[in-house]
PLY file of the C-alpha trace (Angstrom):
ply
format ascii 1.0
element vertex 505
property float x
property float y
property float z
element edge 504
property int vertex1
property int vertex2
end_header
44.27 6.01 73.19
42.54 7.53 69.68
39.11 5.92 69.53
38.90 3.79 66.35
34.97 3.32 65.10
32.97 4.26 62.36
30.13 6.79 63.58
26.67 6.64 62.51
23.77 9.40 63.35
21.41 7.87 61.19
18.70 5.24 62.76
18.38 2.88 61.02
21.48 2.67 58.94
23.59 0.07 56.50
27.16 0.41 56.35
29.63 -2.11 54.33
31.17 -4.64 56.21
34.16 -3.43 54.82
34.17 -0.14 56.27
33.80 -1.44 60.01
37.11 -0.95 61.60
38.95 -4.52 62.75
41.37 -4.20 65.75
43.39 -6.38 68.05
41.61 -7.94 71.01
43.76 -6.23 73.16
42.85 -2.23 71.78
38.92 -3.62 71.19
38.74 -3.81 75.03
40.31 -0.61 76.19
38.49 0.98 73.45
35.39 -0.48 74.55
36.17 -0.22 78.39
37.41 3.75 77.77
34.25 4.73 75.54
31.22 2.88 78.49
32.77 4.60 80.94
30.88 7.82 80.06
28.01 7.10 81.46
25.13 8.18 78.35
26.76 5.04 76.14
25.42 1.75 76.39
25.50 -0.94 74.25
22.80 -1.96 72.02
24.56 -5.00 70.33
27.38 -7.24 70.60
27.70 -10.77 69.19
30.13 -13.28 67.09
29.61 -13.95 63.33
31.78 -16.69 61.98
34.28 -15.62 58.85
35.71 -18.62 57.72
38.00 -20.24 60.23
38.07 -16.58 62.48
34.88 -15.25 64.40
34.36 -11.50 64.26
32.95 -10.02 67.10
31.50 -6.79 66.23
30.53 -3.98 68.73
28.06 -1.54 68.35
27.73 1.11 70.90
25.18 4.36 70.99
25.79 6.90 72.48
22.26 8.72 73.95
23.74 12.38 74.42
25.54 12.65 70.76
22.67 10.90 69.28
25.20 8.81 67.43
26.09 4.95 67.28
29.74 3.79 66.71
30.83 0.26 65.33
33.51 -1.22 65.46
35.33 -5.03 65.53
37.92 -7.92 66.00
38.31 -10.97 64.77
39.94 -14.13 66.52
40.69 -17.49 65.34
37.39 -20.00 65.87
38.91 -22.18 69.11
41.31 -19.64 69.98
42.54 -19.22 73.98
40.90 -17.29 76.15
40.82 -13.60 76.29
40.73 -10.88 78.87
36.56 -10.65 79.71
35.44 -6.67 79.71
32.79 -7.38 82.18
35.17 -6.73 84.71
35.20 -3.53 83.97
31.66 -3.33 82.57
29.09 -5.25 83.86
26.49 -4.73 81.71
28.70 -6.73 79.05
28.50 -9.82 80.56
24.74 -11.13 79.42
26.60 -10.68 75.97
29.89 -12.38 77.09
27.86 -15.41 77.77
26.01 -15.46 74.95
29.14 -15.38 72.75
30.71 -17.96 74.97
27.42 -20.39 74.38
27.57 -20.24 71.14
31.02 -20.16 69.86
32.61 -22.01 73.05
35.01 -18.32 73.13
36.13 -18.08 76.87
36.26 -14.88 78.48
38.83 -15.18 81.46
38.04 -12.87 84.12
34.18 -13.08 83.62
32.05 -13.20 86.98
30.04 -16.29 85.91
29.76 -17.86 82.29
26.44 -19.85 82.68
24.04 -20.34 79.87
21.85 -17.63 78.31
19.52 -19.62 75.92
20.80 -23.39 75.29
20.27 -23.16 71.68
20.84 -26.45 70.02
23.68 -25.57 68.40
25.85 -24.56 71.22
29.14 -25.13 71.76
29.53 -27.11 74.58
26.97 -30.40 74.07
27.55 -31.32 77.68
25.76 -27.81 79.25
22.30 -28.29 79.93
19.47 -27.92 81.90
20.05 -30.39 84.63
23.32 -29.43 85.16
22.67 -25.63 85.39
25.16 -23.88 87.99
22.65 -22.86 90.48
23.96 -20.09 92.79
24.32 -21.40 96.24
24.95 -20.14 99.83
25.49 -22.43 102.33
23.69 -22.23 105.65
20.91 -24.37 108.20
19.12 -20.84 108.62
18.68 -20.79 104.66
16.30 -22.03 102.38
15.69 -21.96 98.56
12.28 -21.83 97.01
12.11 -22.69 93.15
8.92 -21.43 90.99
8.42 -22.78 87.33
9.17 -23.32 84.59
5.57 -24.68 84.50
3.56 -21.45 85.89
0.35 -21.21 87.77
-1.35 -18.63 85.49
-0.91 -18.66 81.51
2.45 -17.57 80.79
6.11 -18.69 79.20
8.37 -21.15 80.52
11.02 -19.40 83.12
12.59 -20.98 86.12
12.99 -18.36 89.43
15.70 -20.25 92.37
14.71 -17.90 94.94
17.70 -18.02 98.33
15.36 -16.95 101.45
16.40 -16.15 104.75
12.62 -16.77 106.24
10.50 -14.88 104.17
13.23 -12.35 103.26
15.18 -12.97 99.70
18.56 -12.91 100.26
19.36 -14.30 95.94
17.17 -14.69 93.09
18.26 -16.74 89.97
16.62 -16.58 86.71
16.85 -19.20 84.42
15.10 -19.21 80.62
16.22 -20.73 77.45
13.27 -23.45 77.80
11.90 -22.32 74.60
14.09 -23.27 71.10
12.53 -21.76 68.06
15.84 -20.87 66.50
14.02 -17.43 65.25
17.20 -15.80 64.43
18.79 -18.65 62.14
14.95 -19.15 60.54
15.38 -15.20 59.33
18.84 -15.89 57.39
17.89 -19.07 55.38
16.92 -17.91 52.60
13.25 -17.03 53.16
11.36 -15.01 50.89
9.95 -11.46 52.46
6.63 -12.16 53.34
7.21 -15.05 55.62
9.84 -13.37 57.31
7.53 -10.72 58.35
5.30 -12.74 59.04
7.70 -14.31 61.47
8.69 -10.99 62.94
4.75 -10.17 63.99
5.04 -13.27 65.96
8.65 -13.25 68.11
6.76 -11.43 71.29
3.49 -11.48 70.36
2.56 -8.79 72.85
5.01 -6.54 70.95
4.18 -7.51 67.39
4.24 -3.71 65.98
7.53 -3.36 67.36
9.08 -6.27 66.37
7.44 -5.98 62.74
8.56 -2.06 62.90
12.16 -3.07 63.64
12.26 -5.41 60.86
10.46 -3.26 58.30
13.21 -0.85 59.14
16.19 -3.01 58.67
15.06 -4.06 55.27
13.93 -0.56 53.65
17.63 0.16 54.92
19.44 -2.78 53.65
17.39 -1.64 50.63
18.58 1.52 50.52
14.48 2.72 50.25
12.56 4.91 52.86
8.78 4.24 53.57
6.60 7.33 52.32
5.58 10.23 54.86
2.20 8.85 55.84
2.99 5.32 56.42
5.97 6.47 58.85
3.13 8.64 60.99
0.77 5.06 60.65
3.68 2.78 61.78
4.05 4.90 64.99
0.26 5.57 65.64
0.41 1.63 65.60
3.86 1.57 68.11
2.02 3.88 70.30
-1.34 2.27 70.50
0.57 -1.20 71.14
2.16 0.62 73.86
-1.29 1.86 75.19
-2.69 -1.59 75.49
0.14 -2.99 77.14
0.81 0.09 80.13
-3.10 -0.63 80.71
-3.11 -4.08 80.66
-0.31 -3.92 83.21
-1.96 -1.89 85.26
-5.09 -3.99 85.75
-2.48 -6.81 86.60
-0.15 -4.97 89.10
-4.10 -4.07 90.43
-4.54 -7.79 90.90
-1.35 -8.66 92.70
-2.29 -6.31 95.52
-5.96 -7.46 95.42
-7.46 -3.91 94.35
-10.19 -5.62 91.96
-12.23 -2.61 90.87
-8.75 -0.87 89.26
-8.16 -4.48 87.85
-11.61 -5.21 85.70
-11.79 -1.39 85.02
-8.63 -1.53 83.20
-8.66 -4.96 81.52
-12.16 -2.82 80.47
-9.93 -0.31 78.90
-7.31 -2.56 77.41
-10.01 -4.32 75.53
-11.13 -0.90 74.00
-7.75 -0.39 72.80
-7.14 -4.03 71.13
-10.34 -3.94 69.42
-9.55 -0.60 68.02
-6.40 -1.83 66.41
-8.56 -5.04 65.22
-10.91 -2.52 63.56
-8.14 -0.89 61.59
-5.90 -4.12 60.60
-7.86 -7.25 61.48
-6.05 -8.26 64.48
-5.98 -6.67 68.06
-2.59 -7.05 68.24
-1.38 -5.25 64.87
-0.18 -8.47 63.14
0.54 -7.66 59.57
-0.01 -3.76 59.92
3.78 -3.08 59.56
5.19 -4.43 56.45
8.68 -3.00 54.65
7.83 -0.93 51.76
4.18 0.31 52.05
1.31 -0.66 53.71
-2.24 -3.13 53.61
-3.84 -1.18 56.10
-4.42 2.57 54.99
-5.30 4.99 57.77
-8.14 6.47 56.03
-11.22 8.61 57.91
-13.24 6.14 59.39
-10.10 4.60 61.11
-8.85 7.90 62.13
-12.53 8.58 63.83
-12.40 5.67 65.57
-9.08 5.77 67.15
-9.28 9.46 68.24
-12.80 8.89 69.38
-11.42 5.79 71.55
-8.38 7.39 72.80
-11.12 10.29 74.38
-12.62 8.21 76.18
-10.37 5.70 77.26
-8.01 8.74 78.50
-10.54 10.15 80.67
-11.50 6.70 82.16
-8.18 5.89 82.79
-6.85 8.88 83.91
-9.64 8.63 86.84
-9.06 4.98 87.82
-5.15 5.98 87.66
-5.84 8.58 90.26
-7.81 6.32 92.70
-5.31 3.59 92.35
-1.95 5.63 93.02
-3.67 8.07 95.76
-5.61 5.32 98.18
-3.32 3.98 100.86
-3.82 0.13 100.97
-2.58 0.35 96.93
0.40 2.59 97.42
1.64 1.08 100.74
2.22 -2.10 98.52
4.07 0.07 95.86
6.11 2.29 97.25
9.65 1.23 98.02
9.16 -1.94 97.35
11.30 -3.75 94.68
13.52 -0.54 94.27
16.52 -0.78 91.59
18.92 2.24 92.23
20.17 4.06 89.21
23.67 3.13 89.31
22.48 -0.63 89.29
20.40 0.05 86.64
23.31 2.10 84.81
25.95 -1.14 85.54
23.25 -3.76 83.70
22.42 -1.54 80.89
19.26 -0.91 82.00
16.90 0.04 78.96
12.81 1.35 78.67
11.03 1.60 81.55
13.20 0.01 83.73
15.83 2.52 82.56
13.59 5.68 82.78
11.95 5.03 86.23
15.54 5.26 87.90
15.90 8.69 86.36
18.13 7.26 83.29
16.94 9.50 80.39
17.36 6.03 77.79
14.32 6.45 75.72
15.60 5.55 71.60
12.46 8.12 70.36
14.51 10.75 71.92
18.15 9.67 71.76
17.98 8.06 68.16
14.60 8.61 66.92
13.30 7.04 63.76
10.20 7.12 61.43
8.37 10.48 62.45
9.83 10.63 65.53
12.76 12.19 63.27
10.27 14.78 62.77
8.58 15.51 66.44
10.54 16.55 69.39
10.04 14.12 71.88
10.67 14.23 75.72
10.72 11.04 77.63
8.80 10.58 81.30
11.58 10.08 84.17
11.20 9.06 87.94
13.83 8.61 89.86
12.50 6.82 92.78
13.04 3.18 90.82
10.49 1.01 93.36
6.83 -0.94 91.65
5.04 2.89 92.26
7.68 4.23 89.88
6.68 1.75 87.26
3.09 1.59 87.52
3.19 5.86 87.45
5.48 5.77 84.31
3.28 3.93 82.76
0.34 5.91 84.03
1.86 8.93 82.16
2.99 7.45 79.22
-0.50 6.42 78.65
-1.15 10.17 79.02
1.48 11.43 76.87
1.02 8.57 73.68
-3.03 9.64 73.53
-1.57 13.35 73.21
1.35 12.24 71.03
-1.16 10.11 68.56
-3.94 12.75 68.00
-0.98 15.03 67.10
-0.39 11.99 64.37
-3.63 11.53 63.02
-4.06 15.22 62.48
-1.12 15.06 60.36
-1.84 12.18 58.71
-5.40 13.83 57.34
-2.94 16.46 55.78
-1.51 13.66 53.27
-3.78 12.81 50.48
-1.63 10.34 48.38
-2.12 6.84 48.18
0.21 5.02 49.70
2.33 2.03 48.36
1.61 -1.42 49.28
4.55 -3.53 50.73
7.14 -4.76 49.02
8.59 -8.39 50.09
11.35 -8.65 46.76
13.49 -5.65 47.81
16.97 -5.94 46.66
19.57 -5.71 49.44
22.35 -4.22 49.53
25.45 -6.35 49.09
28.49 -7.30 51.76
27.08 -5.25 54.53
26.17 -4.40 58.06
22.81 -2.60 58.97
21.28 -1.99 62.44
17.61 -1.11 63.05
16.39 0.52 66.65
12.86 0.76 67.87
11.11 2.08 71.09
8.69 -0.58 71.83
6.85 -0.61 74.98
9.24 -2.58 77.40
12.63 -0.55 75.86
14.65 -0.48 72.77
14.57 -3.36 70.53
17.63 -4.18 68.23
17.61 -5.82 64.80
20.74 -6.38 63.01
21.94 -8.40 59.46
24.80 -9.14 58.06
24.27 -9.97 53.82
26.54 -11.73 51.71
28.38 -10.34 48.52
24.77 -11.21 46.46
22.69 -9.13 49.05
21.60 -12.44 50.61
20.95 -12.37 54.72
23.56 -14.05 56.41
23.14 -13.47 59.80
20.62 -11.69 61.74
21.03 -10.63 65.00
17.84 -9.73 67.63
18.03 -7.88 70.83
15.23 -7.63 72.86
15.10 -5.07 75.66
14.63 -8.18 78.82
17.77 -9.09 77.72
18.97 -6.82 80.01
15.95 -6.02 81.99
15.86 -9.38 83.59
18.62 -8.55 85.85
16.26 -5.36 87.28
14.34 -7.88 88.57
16.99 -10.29 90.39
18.42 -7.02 92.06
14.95 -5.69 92.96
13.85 -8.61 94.84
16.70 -8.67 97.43
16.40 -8.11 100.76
12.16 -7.71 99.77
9.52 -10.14 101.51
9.18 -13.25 98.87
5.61 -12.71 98.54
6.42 -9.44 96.95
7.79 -10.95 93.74
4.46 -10.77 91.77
4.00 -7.41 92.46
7.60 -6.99 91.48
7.50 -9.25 88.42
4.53 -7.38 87.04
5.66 -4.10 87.24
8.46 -5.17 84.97
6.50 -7.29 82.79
10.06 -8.94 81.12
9.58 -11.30 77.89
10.20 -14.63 78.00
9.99 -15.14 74.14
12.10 -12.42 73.74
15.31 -14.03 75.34
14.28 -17.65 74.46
15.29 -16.86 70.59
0 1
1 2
2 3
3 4
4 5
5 6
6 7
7 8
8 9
9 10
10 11
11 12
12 13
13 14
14 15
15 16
16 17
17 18
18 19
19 20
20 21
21 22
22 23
23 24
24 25
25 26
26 27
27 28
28 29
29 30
30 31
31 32
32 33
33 34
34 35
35 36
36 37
37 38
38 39
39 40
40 41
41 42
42 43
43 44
44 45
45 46
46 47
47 48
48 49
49 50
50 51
51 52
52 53
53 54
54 55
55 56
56 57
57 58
58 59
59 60
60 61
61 62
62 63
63 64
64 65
65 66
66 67
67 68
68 69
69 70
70 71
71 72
72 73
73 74
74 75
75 76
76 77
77 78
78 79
79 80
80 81
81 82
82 83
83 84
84 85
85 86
86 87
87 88
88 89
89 90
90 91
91 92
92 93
93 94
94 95
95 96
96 97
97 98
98 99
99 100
100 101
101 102
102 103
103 104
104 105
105 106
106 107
107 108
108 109
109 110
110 111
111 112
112 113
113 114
114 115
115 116
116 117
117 118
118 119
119 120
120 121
121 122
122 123
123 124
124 125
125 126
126 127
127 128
128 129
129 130
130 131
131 132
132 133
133 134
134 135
135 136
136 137
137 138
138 139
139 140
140 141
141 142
142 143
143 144
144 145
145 146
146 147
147 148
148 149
149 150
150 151
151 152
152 153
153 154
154 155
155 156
156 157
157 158
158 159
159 160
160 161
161 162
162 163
163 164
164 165
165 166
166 167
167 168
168 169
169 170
170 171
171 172
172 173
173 174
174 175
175 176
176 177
177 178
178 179
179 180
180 181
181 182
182 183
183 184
184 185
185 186
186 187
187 188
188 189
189 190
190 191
191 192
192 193
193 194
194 195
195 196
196 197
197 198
198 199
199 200
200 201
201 202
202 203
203 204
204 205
205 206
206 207
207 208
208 209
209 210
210 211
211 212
212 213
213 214
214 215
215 216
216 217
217 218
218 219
219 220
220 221
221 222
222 223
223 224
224 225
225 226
226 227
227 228
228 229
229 230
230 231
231 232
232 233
233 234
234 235
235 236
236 237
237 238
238 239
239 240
240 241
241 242
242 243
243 244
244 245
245 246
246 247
247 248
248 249
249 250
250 251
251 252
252 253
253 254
254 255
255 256
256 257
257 258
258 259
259 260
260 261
261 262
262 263
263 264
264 265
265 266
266 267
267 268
268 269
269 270
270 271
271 272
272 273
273 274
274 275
275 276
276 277
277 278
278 279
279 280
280 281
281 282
282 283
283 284
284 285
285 286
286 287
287 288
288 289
289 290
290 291
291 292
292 293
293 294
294 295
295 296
296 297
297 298
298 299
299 300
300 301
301 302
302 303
303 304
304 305
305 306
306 307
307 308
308 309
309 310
310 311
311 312
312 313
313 314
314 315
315 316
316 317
317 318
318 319
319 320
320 321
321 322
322 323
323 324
324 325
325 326
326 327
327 328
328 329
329 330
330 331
331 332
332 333
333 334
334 335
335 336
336 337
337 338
338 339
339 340
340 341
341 342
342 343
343 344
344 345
345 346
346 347
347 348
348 349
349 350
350 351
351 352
352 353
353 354
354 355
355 356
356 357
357 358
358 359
359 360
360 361
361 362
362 363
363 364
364 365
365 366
366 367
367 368
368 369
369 370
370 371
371 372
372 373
373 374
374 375
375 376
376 377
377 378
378 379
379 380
380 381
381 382
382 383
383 384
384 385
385 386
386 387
387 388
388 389
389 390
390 391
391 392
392 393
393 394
394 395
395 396
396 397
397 398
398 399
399 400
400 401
401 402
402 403
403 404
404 405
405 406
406 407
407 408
408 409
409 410
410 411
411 412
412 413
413 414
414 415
415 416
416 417
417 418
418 419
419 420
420 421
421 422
422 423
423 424
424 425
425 426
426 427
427 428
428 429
429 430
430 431
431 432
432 433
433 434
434 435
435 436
436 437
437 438
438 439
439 440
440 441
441 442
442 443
443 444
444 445
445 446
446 447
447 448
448 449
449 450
450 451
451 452
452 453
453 454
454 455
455 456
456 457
457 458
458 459
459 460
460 461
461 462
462 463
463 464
464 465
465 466
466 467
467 468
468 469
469 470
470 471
471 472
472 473
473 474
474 475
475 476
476 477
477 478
478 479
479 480
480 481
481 482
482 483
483 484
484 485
485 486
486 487
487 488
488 489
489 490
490 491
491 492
492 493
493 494
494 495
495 496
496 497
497 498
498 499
499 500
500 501
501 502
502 503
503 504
């Protein structure tokens, strides 16, 4: 069949709604079905927007090789009978499937298992909640489940985990989230003005604020039709990249914990600490809250920043690149690493795997690469791979990412001392354009993250759409814990290090 979509190598980019081709149900799904078989094109969004009395469900697919994206849609009648559920075909649609089915009560027939994603308060069916969620079950005297949260021993978000053991051995793990209802994504299209929706967007994961804030920032200057001046793209990904920093260390010194190695533990919460307060000294908060903003900047990178971060990154590279070494060459640490909580790559490839989860089973899925944006656009970049998919994968990955964003950020700097104009300061009254579609990726630290609007014929936001990258990632986990000892899960759950927040929208 001839593939009808309108192609896009631009990232981020607005389109008019207008020009987003509208099919049948019927050629939507073999178009969709025929273009994810090739394995480089995955989906980074897919979700209902109501038109009147119809819901259009639009698809937008990119494609990692061509370095392109390609949208497309169809539109049913709101309450109309079931339709044929692609997930049969290709499972990494079904997270979205069910999400559609939540909230607009659309039945996919076919689909594996339409359980709840989120239980937003608005859902369709009033009658689905959490006491009656449909539990997996296997029936049998030698089994046993084991349920853990949604109240949590240490300091983290609400998730529920319905582990199925056979002894100590997992045979099933369940995740269940949506305890959280902070209606983020309907708060971003009433009407606010621009500064309080960034503001908002700093605070959706709070351990990814510059990459939330980035994607955001992005989507707007788009909508916009505006482009953010030379040196604040080269600040906005010194900030991604020191955000990522932080986190790969911070995750270290936990996976360090789980296994009970406490000298790579405190060293690198040491380290993390350096990092944080170096962001803090260039933007007043260690966790870059209000350093992205669309249009310009509050937070110039000027010399005494710049000294600072390179002189930080020196020697927090060195120190970590030592404790890396002792943790991934003594035994008692890498016996509890390797091959445990393995994901193949074909089961990453069938979820969608994205980030780190993607890149550790040898999927090359890295959106600085495959769709870059900012000054990415303007650096080649080459993304870490290991193929071996187990906890040692992860914690190495991170290990050289660590390596390779200290290299990548000095190169930045540098080139940011070779721009001596004063930048703009941000602009929250940009004028959007009208009737259309725009789509903003980042590379934060866990994977891609996905903003998308919709605006009115007034250039008003609509809709607004937000993918984080544990939206698919949280499967990893479920597979990686089968057939592994249940006391490996916290080693397991740390290397992934999946958001909460980030699902719970």
């Amino acid at each position: 069949m001839s593939i009808q979509c309108k192609e896009i190598s631009a990232n981020p980019f607005t389109i008019s709604l207008g020009s987003i081709p509208l099919m049948d149900y019927n050629s939507f799904y073999s178009q969709t079905v025929q273009m994810m078989k090739d394995e480089p094109v995955h989906c980074v969004a897919y979700y209902g927007v109501e038109v009147n009395d119809d819901l259009q469900l639009i698809c937008c697919l990119a494609d990692d090789n061509n370095h392109n994206f390609r949208i497309y849609s169809t539109m049913l009648p709101v309450g109309s009978n079931p339709v044929p559920s692609i997930s049969m075909e290709i499972p990494q649609l079904q997270v979205y499937e069910r999400e559609i089915h939540e909230n607009f009560g659309l039945f996919f027939d076919g689909h594996p298992w339409l359980k709840p994603v989120r239980y937003p308060h608005d859902r369709a069916d009033r009658d689905s909640a959490m006491d009656n969620y449909p539990f997996y079950v296997i029936e049998g005297e030698e089994l046993h489940e084991v349920g853990v949260g949604p109240v949590h021993a240490g300091v983290i978000e609400p998730g529920h985990f319905r582990f199925i053991c056979n002894g100590e051995k997992v045979l099933h793990l369940e995740i269940q989230l949506g305890y959280q209802h902070r209606g983020v994504e309907r708060i971003l299209s009433a009407g606010l003005n621009g500064m309080k929706r960034s503001v908002i967007c700093d605070n959706i994961v709070g351990d990814t604020s510059v990459g939330y804030a980035l994607a955001h920032a992005q989507l707007i200057e788009s909508l916009a039709g505006i482009q953010s001046e030379a040196a604040i793209q080269i600040e906005r990904c010194i900030g991604l990249e020191l955000e990522r920093i932080a986190v790969h260390i911070g995750d270290t010194a936990a996976l360090c914990g789980d296994v009970a190695y406490q000298l790579g533990q405190v060293v690198c919460e040491a380290l993390r600490t350096e990092i944080i307060n170096t962001t803090q000294f260039w933007c007043g908060n260690r966790f870059g809250k209000g350093l992205v903003r669309p249009g310009g900047t509050n937070y110039t990178l000027d010399e005494k920043v710049a000294v600072k971060i390179l002189r930080v990154l020196e020697d927090v590279g060195k120190r970590f690149a030592a404790i890396s070494d002792r943790i991934y060459t003594l035994p008692s640490v890498v016996a509890r690493f390797e091959d445990i909580g393995t994901v193949t790559r074909r089961q990453a490839l069938s979820i969608g795997a994205v980030g780190m989860a993607a890149r550790t089973c040898g999927i090359r899925r890295d959106v600085r690469w495959s769709h870059p944006f900012q000054t990415y656009r303007e650096r080649s970049f080459e993304p870490e791979l290991i193929e071996t998919g187990d906890v040692l994968a992860r914690g190495l990955l991170r290990a050289r990412e660590v390596s390779d964003s200290i290299a990548f950020i000095t190169g930045l700097v540098n080139d940011r001392r070779g721009i001596r104009d004063r930048v703009s300061g941000p602009d929250y009254n940009l004028s959007l354009m009208p009737g259309s579609f725009a789509l903003s990726l980042v590379e934060g630290w866990r994977g891609e993250i996905c903003h998308s609007a919709v605006t009115d014929r007034d250039g008003n936001l609509i809709h607004y759409k937000i993918k984080d990258p544990s939206f698919h990632n949280w499967m990893a986990l479920a597979l990686a814990v089968r057939e592994q000892e249940i006391s490996d899960f916290p080693v397991c759950n740390k290397s992934f290090n999946l958001s909460y927040c980030g699902n719970d929208l």
